[in-house]
C-alpha positions in Angstrom: 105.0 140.9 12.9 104.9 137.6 15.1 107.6 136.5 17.0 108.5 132.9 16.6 110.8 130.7 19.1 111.3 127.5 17.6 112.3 124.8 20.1 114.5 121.8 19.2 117.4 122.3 16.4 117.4 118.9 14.9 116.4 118.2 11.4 112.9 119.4 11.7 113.3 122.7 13.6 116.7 123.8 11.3 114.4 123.6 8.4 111.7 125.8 10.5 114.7 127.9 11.6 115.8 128.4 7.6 112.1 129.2 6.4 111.9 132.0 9.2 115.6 133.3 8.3 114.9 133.0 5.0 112.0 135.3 5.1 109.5 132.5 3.5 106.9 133.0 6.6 105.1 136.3 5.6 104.5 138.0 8.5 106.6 136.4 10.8 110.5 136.8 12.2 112.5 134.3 14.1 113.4 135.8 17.6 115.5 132.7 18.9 116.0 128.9 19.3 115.9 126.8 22.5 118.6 123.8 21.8 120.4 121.8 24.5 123.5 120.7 22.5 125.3 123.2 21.5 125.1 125.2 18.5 128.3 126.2 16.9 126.7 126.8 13.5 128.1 130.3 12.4 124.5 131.1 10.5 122.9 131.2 14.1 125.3 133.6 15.1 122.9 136.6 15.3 120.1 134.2 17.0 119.7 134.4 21.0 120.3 130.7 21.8 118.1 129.2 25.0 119.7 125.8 26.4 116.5 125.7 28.9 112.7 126.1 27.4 111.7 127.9 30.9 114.0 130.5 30.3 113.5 131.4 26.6 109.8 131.2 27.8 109.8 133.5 30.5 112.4 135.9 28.7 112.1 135.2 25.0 110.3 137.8 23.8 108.2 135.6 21.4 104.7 135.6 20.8 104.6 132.3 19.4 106.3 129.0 19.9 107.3 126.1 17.2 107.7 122.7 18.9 110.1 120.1 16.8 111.7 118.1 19.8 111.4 114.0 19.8 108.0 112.6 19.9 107.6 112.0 23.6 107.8 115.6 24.4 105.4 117.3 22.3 102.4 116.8 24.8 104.7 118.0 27.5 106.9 121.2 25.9 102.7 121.8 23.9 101.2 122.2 27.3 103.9 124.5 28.9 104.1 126.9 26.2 100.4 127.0 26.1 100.1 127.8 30.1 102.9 130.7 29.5 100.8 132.4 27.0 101.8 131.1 23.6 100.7 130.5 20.3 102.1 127.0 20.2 102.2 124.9 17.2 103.1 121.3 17.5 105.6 118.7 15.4 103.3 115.4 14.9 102.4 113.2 16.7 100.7 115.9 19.2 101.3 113.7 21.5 101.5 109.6 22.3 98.2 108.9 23.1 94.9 110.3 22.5 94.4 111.1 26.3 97.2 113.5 26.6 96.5 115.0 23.0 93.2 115.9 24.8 95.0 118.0 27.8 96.3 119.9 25.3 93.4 120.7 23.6 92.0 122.1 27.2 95.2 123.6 27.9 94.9 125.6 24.5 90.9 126.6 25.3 91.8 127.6 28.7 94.7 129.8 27.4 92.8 131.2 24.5 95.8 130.8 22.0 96.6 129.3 19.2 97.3 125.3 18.6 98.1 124.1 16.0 99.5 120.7 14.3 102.2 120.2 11.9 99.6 117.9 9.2 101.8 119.6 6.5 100.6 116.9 4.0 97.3 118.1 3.7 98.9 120.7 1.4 100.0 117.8 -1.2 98.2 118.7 -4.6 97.0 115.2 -5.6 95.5 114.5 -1.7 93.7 117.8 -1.6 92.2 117.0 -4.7 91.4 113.2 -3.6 89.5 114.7 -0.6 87.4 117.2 -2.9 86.4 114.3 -5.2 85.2 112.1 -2.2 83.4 115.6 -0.4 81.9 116.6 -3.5 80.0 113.2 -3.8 81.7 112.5 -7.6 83.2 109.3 -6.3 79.5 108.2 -4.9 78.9 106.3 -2.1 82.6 104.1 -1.5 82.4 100.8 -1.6 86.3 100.1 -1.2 89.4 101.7 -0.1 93.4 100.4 -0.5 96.0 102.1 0.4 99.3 100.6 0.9 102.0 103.1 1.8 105.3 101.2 2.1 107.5 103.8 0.6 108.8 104.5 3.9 111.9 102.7 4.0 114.7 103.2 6.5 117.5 101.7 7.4 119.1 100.4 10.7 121.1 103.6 11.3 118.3 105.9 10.9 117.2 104.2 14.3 120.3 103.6 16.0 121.7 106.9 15.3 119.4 107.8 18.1 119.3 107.2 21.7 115.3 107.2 21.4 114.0 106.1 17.9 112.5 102.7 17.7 111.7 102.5 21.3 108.2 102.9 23.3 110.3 105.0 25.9 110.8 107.8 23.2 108.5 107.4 20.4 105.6 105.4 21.8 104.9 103.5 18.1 107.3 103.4 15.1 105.9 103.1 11.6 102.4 104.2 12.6 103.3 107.1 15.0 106.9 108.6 13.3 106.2 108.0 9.5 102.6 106.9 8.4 101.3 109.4 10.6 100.6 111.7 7.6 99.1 109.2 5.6 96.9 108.5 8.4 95.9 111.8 8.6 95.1 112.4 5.0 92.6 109.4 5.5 90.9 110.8 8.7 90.3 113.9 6.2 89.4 112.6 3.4 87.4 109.2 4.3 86.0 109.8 7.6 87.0 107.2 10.5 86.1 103.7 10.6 83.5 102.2 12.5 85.9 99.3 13.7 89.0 97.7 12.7 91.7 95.2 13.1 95.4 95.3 12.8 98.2 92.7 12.5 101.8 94.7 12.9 105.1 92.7 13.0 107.7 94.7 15.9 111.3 95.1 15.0 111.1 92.7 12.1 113.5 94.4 9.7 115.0 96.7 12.1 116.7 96.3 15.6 113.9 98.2 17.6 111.0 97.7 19.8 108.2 99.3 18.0 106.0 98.2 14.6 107.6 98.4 11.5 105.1 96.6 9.4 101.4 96.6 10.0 98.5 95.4 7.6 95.1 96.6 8.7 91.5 96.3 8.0 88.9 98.1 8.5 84.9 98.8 8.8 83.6 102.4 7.4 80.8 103.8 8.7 78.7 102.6 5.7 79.8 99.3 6.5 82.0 99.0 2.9 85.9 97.1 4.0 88.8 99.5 3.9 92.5 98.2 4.1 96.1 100.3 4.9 99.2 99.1 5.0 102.5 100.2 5.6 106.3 99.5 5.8 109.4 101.4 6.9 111.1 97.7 5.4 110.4 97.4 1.8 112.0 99.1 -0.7 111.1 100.6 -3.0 108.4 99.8 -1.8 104.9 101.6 -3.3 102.7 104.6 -2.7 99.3 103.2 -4.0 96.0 104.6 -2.9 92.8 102.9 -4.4 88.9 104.2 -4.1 86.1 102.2 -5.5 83.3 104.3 -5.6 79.3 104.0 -7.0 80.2 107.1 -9.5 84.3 106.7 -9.7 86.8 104.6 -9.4 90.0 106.4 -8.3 93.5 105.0 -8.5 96.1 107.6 -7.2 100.2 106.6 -7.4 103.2 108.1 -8.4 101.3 111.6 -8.3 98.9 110.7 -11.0 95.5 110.3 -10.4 93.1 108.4 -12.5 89.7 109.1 -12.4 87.3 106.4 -14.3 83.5 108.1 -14.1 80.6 105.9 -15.2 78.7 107.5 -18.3 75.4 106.0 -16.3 76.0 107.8 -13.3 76.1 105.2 -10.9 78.1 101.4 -11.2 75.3 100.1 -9.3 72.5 101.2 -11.4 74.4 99.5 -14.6 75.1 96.2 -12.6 71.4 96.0 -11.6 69.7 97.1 -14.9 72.3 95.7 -17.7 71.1 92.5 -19.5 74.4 91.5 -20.5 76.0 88.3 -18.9 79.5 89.5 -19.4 79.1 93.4 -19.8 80.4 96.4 -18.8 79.6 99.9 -18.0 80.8 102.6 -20.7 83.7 105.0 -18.8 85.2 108.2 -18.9 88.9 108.2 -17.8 90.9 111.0 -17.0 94.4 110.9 -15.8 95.6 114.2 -13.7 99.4 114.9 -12.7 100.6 116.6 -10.4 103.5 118.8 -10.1 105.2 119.6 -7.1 104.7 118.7 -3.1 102.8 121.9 -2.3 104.1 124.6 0.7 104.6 121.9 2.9 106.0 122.8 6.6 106.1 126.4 5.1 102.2 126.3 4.0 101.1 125.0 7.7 103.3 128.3 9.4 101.7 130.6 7.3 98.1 129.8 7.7 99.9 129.5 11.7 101.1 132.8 11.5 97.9 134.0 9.9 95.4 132.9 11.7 97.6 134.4 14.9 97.2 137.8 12.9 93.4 137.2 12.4 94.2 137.0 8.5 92.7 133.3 8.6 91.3 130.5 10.2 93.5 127.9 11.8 93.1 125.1 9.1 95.2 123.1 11.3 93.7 123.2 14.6 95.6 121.0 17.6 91.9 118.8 17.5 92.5 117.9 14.1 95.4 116.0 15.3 93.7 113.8 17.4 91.9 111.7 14.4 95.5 110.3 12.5 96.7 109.6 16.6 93.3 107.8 17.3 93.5 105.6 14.5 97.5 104.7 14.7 96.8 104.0 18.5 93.5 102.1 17.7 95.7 99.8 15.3 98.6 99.4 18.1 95.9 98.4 20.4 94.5 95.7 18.2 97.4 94.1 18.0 97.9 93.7 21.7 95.1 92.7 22.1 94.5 90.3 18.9 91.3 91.7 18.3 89.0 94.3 16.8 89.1 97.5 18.1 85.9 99.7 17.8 85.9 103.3 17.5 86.2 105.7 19.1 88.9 103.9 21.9 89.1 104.1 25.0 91.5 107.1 25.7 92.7 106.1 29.5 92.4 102.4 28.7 95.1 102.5 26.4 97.0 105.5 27.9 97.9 102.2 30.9 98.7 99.9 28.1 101.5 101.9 26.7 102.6 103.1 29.7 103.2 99.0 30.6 104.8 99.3 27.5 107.2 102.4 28.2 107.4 101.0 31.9 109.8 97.9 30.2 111.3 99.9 27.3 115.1 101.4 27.5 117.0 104.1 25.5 119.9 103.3 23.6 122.7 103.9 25.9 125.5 104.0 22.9 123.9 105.8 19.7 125.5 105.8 16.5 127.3 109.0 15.8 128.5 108.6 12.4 124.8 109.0 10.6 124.6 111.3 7.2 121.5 113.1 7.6 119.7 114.2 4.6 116.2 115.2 5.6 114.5 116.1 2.1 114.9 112.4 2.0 112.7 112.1 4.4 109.8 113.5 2.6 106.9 111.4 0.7 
């Protein structure tokens, strides 16, 4: 049985806490929380309750530890369970930059434990079977990709509520870092990185904060082809719409359906060469697949966790993994500064100094909001 601390009690780590009470981690028991507010909530009652993260770490009793605390102190909280002999898994973003997402990587090898990164949409149905199509080689070689994610809509409050949302102080990006980050993700896995790319991103235009929420980007693949994300915590509804043009398929996934449009010749580009028709097109198979369902989610990621701690698995979601979805929001940020394109990979240290000159003249919210409703299955896309 592994032991599980979770650290942080806000809406992230009280649905870790509620998976581990409610017995949905096989293999795994909650043996107590590290939260600096106080906890007056009568379920926790049988829970020893750490107000300082070197205590529960030097008493606890765990063999593992669950990170959910704000953004800018994953690397920090990652690295010092990790030197105190941990299992440690991580909340996204691992960290706010590349360079420190690396120290953790070194502090997990040096350790010999077990990192791992919350990349819970990787266990979404529809983009597990996007990733197979475009692995397999059924889509062909990709000549395109689309994705515009602006389904992320939040308003003021959800920013103001806190004393460290919206700002480069606490979160070190906004749309890119806190919500997109998954989406990211799922392209880093399923498409590769891009060569290069170049990124327009509008700060604080629909919200009262200091970080991106729009961006519009454009990118290079490796095969040369244009690729284009965009995203939006403004719009609403806004639209979830994920477009791959491919030499054997052309793929259009949205509202989880997925339609898949083969080429009875095999190849698009053998038709467009060899066809002796001015106006003609290719004859298509199309299939539409639904999906039903999210997937497990947070509680899918802490299994294979748990399992892989228990030599039951391998760590499908490995600290390094994280790395790719924080290299590409950070390439995007830095393209913007700097009005240009960015090629990949970055420069870690480089752009490690240009947030911190960004951090340097950032402040926290001295008067948060505290009359927010928080619903976080809301959260979830």
């Amino acid at each position: 049985m592994v032991k599980i601390g979770v650290v942080g009690l806000g809406p992230i780590g009280a649905l870790h806490v509620d998976n581990l009470m409610a017995g949905k981690i096989s293999g795994a028991e909650l043996k107590c929380i590290c939260e600096q507010r106080p906890v007056d909530d009568p379920k926790y009652g049988g829970i020893k309750i750490y107000k300082d993260i070197d205590d529960m770490l030097s008493d606890g009793g765990m063999d593992a530890v669950i990170i959910s605390t704000p953004s800018f102190t994953h690397y920090p909280l990652a690295v010092k369970s990790l030197k105190a002999g941990f299992h440690t898994l991580v909340e996204k973003p691992m960290a706010l930059c590349t360079a420190d997402g690396i120290e953790i990587e070194e502090a997990a090898k040096k350790a010999g434990k077990k990192c791992a990164i919350m990349l819970n949409q990787r266990t979404t149905p529809l983009y597990a079977r996007i990733k197979e199509l475009v692995k397999s080689g059924e889509v062909g070689e990709i000549n395109r990709i689309s994705w515009t994610m602006s389904n992320w809509y939040r308003p003021n409050i959800y920013f103001t509520s806190s004393p460290w949302r919206g700002t480069w102080k606490g979160e070190a990006g906004g749309a890119l870092i806190n919500q997109s980050i998954h989406n990211i993700d799922i392209w880093a896995w399923a498409f590769g990185m891009p060569k290069s790319l170049r990124a327009w991103c509008k700060y604080g235009k629909y919200h009262d904060i200091e970080v991106e929420d729009e961006v519009v980007c454009r990118m290079e693949l490796e095969n040369g082809s244009n690729a284009t994300f965009i995203t939006s915590t403004g719009e609403y509804p806004g639209a979830n719409n994920l477009t791959i043009a491919g030499d054997k398929a052309f793929l259009v996934a949205e509202n989880d359906k997925l339609k898949i449009v083969r080429y009875k010749d095999g190849s698009l580009r053998s038709y467009t060469n060899g066809t002796k028709y001015m106006f003609g097109s290719p004859d298509t198979i199309e299939t539409v697949e639904e999906f039903d369902g999210k997937g497990p989610q947070h509680v899918g990621v802490v299994q294979n966790f748990v399992d892989a701690i228990e030599a039951r698995a391998e760590l499908d979601y490995d600290i390094s993994q994280g790395r790719l979805s924080l290299e590409l929001a950070n390439a995007m940020l830095m393209s913007s500064w700097l009005n240009e394109d960015i090629s990949l990979p970055i420069d870690d240290e480089e752009y490690k100094l240009m947030l911190e000159d960004k951090i340097k003249n950032s402040k926290l919210r001295e008067h948060p909001r505290t009359d927010a409703v928080v619903d976080f299955k809301k959260s979830f896309k």
